[in-house]
ROKOL-622983 format. One line per field, with one value per residue: residue in one letter; z, x, y of N, C-alpha, C in turn. Coordinates in steps of 0.05 Angstrom, whole numbers. Layout:
N
rest = a; ... .
n_w = Z; ... .
n_u = X; ... .
n_v = Y; ... .
ca_w = Z; ... .
ca_u = X; ... .
ca_v = Y; ... .
c_w = Z; ... .
c_u = X; ... .
c_v = Y; ... .
This chain:
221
rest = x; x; x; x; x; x; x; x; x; x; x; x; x; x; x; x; x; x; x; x; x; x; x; x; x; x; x; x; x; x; x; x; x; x; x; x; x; x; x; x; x; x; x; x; x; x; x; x; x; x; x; x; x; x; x; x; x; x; x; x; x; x; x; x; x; x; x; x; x; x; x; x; x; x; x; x; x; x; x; x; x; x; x; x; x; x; x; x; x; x; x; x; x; x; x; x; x; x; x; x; x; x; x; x; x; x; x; x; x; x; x; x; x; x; x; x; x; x; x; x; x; x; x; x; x; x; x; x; x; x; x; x; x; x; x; x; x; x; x; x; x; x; x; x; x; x; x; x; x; x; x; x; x; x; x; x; x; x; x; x; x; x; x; x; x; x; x; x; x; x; x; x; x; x; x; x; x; x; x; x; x; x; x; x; x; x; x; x; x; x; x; x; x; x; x; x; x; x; x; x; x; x; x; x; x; x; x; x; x; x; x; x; x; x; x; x; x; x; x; x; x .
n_w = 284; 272; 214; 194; 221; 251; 276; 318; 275; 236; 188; 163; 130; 94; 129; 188; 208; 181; 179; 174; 210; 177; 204; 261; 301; 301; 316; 302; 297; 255; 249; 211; 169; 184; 178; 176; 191; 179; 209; 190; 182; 125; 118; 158; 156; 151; 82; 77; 116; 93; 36; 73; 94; 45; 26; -13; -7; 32; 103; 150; 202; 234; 224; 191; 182; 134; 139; 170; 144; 147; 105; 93; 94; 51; -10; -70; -111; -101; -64; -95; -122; -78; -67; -105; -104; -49; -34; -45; -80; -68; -104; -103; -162; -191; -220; -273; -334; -390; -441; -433; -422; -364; -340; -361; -335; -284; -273; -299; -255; -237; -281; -298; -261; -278; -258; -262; -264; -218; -231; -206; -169; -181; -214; -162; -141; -174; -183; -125; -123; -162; -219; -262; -309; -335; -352; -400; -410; -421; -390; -404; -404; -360; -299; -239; -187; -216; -238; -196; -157; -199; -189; -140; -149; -178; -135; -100; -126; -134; -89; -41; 25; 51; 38; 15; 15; -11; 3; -14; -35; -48; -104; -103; -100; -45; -36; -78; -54; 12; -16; -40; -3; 38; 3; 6; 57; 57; 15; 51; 98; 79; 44; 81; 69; 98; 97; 100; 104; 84; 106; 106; 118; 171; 168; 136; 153; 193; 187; 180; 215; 257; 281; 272; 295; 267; 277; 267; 249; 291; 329; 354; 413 .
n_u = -139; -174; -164; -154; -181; -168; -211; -202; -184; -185; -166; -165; -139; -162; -183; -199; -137; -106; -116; -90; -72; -65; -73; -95; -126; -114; -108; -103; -98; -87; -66; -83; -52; 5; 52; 71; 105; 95; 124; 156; 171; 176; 117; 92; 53; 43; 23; -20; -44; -35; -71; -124; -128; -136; -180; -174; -177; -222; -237; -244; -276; -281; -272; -247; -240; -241; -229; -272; -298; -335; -305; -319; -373; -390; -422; -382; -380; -386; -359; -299; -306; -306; -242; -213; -228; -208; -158; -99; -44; 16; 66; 115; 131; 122; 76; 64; 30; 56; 48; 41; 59; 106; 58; 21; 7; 13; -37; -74; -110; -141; -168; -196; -232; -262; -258; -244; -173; -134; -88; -52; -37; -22; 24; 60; 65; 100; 147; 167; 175; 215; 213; 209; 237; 217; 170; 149; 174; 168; 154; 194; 235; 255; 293; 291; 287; 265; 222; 195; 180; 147; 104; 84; 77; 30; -9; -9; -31; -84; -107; -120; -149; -106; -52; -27; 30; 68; 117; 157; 205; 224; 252; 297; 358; 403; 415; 384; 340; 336; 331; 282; 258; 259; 236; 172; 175; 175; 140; 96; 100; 85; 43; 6; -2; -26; 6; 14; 64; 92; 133; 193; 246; 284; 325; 296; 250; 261; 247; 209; 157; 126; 124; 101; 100; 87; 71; 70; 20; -1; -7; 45; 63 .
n_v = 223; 150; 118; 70; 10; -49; -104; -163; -197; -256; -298; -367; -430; -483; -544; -581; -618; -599; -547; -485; -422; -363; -321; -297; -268; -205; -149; -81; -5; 52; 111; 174; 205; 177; 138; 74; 8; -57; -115; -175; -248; -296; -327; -304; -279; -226; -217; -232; -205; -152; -162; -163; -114; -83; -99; -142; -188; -237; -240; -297; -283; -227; -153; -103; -31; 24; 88; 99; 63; 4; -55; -98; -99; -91; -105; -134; -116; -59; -55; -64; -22; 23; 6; 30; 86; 103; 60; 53; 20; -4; -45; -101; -107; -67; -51; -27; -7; -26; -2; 58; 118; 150; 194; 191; 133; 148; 180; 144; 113; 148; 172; 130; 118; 167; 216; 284; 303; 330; 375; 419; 380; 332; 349; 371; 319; 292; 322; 316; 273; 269; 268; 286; 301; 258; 240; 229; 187; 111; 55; 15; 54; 59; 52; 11; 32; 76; 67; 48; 92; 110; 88; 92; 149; 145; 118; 160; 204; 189; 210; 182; 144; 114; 87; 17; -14; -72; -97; -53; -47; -94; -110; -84; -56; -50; 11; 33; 19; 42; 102; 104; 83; 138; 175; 163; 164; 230; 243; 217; 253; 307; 308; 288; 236; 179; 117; 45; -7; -67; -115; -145; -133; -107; -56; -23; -19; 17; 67; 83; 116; 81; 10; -46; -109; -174; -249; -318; -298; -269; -203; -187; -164 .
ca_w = 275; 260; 188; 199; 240; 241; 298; 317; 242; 228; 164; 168; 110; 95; 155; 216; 223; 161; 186; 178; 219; 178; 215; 279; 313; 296; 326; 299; 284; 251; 252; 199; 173; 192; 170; 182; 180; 194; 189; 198; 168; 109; 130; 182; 161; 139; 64; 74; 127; 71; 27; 81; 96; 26; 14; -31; -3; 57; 129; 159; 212; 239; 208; 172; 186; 125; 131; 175; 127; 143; 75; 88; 95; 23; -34; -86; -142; -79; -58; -119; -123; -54; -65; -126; -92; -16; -19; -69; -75; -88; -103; -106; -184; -195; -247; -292; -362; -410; -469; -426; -413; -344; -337; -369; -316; -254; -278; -308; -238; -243; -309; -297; -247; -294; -251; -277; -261; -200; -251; -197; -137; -196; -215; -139; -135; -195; -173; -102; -133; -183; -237; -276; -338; -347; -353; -428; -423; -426; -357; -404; -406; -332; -272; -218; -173; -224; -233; -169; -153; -206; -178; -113; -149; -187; -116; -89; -149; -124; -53; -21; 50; 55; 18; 24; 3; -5; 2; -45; -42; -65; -129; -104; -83; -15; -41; -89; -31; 16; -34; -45; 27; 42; -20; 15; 83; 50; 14; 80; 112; 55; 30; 97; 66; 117; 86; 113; 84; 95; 88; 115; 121; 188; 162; 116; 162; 213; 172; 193; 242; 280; 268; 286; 285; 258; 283; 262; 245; 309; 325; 381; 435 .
ca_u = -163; -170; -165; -152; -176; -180; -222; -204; -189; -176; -163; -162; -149; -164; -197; -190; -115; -88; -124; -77; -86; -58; -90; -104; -140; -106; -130; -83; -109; -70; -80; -87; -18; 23; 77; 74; 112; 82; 154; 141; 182; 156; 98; 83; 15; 44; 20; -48; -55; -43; -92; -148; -130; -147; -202; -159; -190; -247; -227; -256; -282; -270; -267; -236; -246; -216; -236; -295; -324; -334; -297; -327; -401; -392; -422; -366; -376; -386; -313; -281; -310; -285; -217; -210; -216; -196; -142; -70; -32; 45; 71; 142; 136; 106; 56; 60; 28; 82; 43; 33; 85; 109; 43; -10; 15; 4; -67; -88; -127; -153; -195; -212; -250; -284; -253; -212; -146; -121; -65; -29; -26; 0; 55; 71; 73; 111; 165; 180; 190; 237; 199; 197; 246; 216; 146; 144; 177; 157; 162; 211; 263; 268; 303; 280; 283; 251; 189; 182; 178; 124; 85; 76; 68; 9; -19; -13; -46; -123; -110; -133; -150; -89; -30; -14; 56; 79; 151; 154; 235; 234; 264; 318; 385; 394; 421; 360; 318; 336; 316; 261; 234; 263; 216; 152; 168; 174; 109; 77; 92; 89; 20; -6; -8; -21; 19; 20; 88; 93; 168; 219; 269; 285; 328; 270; 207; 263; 246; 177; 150; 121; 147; 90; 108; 79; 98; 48; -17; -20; 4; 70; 59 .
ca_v = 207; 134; 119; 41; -10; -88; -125; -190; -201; -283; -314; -394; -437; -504; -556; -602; -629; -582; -522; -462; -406; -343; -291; -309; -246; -186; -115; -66; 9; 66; 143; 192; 212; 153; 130; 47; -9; -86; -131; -201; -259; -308; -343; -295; -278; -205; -214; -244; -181; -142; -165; -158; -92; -70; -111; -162; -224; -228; -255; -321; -265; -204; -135; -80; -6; 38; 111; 95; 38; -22; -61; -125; -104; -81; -128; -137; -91; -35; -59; -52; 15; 29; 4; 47; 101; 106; 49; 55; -2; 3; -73; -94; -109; -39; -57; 1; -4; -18; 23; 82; 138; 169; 217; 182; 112; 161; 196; 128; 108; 179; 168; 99; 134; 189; 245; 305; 308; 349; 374; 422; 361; 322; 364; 365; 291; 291; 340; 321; 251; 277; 247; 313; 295; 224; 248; 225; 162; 94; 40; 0; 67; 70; 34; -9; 50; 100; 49; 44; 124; 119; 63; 110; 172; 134; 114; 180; 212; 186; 221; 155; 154; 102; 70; -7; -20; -92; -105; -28; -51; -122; -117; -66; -53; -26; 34; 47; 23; 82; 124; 106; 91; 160; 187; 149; 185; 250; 243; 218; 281; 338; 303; 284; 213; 142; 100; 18; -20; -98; -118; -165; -115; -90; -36; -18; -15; 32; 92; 91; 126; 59; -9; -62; -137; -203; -271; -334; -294; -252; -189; -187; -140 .
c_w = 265; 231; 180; 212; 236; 272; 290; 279; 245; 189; 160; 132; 111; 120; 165; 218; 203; 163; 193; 192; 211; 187; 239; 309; 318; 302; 324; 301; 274; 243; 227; 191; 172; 174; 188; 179; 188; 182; 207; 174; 147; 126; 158; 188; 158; 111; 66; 93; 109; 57; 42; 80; 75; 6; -20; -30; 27; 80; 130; 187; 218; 218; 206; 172; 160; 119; 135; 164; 131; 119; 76; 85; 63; 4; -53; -99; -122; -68; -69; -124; -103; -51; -82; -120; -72; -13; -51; -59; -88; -77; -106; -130; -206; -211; -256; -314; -382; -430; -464; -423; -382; -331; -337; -346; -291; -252; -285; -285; -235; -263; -309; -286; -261; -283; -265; -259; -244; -216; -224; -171; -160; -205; -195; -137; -159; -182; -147; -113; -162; -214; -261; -309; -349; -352; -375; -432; -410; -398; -376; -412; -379; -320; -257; -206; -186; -234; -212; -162; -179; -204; -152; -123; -164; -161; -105; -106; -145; -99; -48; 9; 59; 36; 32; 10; 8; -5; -18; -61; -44; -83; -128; -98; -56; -25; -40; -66; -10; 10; -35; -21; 33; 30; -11; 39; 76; 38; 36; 90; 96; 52; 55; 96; 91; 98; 106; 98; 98; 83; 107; 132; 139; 182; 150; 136; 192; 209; 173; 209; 272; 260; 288; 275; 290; 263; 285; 262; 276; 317; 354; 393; 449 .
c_u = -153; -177; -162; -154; -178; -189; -223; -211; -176; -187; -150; -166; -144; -187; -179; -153; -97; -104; -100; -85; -66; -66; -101; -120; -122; -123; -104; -102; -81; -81; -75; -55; 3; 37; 86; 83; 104; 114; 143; 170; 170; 141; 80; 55; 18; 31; -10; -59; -64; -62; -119; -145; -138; -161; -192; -176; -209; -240; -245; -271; -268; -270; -247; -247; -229; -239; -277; -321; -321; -332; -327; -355; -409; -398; -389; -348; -370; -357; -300; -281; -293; -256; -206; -207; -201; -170; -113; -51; -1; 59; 97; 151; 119; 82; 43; 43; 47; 75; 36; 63; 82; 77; 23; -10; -6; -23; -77; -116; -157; -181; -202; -230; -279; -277; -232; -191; -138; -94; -43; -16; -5; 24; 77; 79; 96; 141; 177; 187; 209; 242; 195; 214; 236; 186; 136; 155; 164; 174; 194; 248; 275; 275; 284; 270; 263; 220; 180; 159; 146; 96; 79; 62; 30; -16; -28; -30; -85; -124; -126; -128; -118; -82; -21; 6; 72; 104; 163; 188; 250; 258; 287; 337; 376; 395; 395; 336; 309; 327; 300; 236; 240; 241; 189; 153; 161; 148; 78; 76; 78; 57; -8; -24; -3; -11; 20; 36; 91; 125; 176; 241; 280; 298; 317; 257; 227; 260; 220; 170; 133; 127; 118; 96; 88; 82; 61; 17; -31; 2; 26; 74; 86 .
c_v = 180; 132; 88; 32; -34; -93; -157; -199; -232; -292; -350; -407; -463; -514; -578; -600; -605; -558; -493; -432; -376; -315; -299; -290; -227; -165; -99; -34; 31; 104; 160; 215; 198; 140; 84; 21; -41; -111; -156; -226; -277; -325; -332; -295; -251; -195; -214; -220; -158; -130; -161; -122; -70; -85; -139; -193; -219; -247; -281; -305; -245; -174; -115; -52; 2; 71; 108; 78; 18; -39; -72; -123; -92; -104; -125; -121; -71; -36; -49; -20; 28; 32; 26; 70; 107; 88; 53; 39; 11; -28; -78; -103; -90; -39; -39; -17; 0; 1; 49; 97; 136; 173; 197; 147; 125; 167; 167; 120; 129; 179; 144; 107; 145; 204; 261; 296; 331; 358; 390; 404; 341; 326; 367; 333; 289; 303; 335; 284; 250; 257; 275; 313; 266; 230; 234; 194; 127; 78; 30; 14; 67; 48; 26; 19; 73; 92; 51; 73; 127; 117; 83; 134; 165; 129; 140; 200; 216; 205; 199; 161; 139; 91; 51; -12; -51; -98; -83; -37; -75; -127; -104; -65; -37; 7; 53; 45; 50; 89; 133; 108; 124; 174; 187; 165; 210; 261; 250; 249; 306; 326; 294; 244; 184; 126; 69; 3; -47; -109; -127; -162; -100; -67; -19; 0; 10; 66; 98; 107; 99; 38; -31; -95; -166; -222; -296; -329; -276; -222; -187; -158; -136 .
């Protein structure tokens, strides 16, 4: 099943002679499960994809399929709602809550909400990201790598129909990178999570299960 599509998606900014064309009709889709990587170099028009794909910013035309909804025909507030649930972002400066622990980081999306707490999927997410002694402590006890791992497990936490991951292994060593993309596949499968990762990194995005590429705002066939 599709769970993502974009039609003829363009994003244009500015006019006439300084008219940028970051998006320049993109038709990607992605299936239910998936494991995805979009590598593109700076300026590609990978970031600003991104952001459409989870309703971040609104095209100059074209649309956005996520989980059979059309974003874009959504007023605002109805977005936000939307995104909140169905889409989980994992950024490459994790943006935990410094005054929260571990636990209460991951569930936080959860009760913003108003819903209970799936406590035994949590414990799973928790556990297969080997997050199970840090539970209690605070973003500013842990590593690059062990923020990260929490910044996903936080994502994964809503069951969203899909996870957009921006560069998840920015801030990392290769080492910890590995790791961590390893962690993200493992998820994917075990949780049945779509995952979409936007990164630089050809060694990165080869851990995917598909590898689609970027090059001035269109997509290279």
């Amino acid at each position: 099943m599709t769970i993502l599509q974009t039609q003829a998606l363009k994003k244009y900014y500015g006019s006439g002679n300084t008219e940028v064309h970051a998006l320049d009709g993109v038709d990607l889709s992605v299936e239910t499960g998936e494991f995805v990587s979009i590598v593109g170099t700076s300026g590609s028009g990978k970031s600003t994809l991104l952001h459409m794909l989870g309703g971040l910013d609104r095209p100059t035309s074209g649309k956005v399929y996520v989980d059979s909804q059309d974003i874009f025909a959504l007023r605002d507030d109805a977005l936000t709602i939307f995104r909140r649930r169905k889409i989980g972002f994992v950024f490459q400066s994790y943006n935990l809550v410094p005054v929260l622990n571990v636990y209460e980081n991951i569930v936080l999306p959860i009760e913003l909400d108003g819903n209970p707490v799936d406590q035994d999927y949590v414990r799973q997410i928790i556990s297969v990201l080997g997050l199970d002694a840090m539970k209690t402590r605070l973003p500013s006890q842990l590593s690059g790598g062990q923020q990260q791992r929490v910044a996903i497990a936080r994502a994964l936490a809503t069951k969203p129909a899909i996870i957009l991951a921006d560069e998840p292994t920015g801030n990392l060593d290769s080492r910890t990178s590995q790791d961590v993309l390893s962690l993200m596949k493992v998820t994917s499968t075990q949780f049945g999570q779509t995952i979409v990762m936007i990164t630089h990194n050809e060694e990165i995005a080869q851990l995917s299960d598909r590898i689609i590429r970027i090059e001035d705002g269109k997509i290279r066939r």
